[in-house]
Structure formats: C-alpha cells, structure tokens
N, C-alpha and C positions, 0 to 999 in steps of 0.2 A: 446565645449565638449558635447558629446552626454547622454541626460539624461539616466539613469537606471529605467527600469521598475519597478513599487513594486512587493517585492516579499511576498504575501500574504496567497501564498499556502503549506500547508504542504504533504507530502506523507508520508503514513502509513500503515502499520500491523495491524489487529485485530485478536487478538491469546488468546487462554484458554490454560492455560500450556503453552506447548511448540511446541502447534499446530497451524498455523496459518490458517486461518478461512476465512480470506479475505484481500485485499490490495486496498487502493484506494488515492484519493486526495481530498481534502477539507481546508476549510479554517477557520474553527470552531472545534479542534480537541475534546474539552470536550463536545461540543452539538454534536459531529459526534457517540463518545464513546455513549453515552444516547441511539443515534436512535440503535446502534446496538447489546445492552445490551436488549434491547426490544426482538429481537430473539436472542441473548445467553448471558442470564445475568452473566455468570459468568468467562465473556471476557473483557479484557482492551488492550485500542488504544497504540501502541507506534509506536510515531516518524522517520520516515525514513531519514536519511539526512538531512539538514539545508531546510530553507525557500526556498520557487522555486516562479517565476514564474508562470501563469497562463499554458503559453504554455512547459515551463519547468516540470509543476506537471502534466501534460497532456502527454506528452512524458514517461514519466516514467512509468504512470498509463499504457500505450498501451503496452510497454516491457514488462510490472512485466504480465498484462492481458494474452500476447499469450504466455510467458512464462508458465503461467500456462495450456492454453491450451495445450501444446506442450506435459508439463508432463502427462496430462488423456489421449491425443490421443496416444500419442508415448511415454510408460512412458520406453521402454528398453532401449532406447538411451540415459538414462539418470539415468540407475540404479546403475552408479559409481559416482553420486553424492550424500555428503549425507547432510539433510536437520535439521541437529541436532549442 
C-alpha cells in the first residue's frame, strides 16, 4: 500500500467584514493571521477546505491567484457573479 503524503497545509481567506483581502497557503494559520494583521489589523484568517498537501495547497493557491487576476483584468466577464 502506498504511503499518504502529510497533509500539512492549509488554504485560506484573509477578509475584514465580508471583504476578502487576500487568499493564500500556509501551514501555521495563527502565525500566518499575525504577519497579516500587521498591514490590516482588523482582518481574521479563515480556513479554506480541509488540510492539503504541499502540492495540493499549491495548486489551489495558482486557481484562487489567476482567478483573481482574471477578475481586475476582465472583471465583465464575470459581472453575473456575485461575491457575497
């Protein structure tokens, strides 16, 4: 049987209200919350989905990233979505 990688990493939101700010992966999400409360103190981390994978919270991280590009370059192809 083939061993299972640890899954070490989390993916997450960093949102003030119900704005989110930033999305990334990490694997310390209370020391991750800290560094980012440093530029908007009055933002908390939450959890995206279960534990990943290194190359699992990697993958995710590159979607959620050109995702968001896609919305600043081309945000009308996307203005029947809503983010609420």
């Amino acid at each position: 049987m083939k061993k299972q990688k640890p899954r070490n990493y989390f993916t997450y939101y960093y949102k003030i209200g119900k704005k989110i700010k930033h999305g990334g992966m990490t694997d310390d999400l209370e020391r991750r919350e800290k560094e980012h409360q440093q530029k908007w103190p009055r933002g908390h981390i939450f959890q995206v989905g279960y534990r990943k994978t290194k190359k699992g919270a990697e993958r995710w991280e590159n979607i959620y990233k050109n995702f968001v590009f896609l919305l600043a370059t081309k945000p009308s192809q996307f203005s029947s979505i809503s983010t609420h």
